[in-house]
C-alpha positions in Angstrom: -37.8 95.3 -122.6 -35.1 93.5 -121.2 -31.2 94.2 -122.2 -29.0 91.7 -122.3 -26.2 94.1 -120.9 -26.7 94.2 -117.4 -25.2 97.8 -117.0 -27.8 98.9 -119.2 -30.5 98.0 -116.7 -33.9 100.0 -116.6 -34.2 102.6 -114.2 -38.3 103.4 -112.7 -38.3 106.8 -113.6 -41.7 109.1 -112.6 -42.5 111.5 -115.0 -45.2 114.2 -115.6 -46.4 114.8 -119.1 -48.6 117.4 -121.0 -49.8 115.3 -124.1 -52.8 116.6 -126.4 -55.7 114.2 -125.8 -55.4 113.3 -129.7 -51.7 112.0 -128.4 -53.1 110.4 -125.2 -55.6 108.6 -127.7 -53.1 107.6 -130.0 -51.1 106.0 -127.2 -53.7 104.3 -125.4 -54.8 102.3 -128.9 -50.7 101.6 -129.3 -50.7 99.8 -125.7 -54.5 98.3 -126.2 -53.4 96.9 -129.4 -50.0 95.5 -128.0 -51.2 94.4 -125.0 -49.4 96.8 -123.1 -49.3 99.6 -120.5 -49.3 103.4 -121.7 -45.7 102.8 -119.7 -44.6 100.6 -121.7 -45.8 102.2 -124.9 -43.4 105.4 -124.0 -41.0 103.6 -122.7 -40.4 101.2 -126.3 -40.7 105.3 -128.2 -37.9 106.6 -125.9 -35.5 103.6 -126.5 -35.9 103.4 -129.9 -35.9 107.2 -130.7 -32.0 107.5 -128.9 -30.7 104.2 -129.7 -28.6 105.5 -132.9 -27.3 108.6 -130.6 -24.5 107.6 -128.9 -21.8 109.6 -128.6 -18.9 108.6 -130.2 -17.0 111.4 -130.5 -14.9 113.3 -128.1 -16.4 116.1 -127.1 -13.8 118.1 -124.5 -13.2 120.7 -126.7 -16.5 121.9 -127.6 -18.3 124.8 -125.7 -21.6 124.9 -125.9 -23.3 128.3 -125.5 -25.7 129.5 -123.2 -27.4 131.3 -125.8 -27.4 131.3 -129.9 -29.3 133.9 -132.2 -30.8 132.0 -135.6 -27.9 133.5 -137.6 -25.1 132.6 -135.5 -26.5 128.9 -135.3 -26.9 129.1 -139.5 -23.1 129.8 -139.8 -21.8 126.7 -137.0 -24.1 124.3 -139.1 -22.8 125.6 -142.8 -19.5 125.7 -141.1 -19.5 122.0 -140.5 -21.2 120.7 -143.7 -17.8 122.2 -145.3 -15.4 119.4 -145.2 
């Protein structure tokens, strides 16, 4: 995975993760069938799952909370489907 923006270069980053073996399995027949490392196999699933998430709005004015019951995080959400 190469980028073509050179600010966008890859960063080694070591990780530790808990997968179930069923998920280890999965992945390890992803990078046998593509000819690549289990590395690689994460690493293609990371880019590509926050590629559309950039940030494109401005977010100074938002607080974020440290803490959110189920009801109060219903009414933000209904709150913003309204236009």
């Amino acid at each position: 995975m190469k980028s073509i923006n050179h600010q966008n270069e890859y960063v080694p980053l070591r990780i530790n993760l808990s997968l179930r073996r069923d998920t280890l399995r999965l992945l390890s027949e992803m990078a046998n069938d593509m000819g690549i490392s289990i590395d690689e196999v994460l690493s293609f699933l990371t880019e590509d799952s926050v590629i559309d998430l950039e940030i494109d709005e401005d977010l100074k004015g938002v607080d974020i909370p440290n803490k959110c019951s189920f009801d109060e995080l219903k009414k933000i959400i209904e709150r913003r489907k309204q236009p």
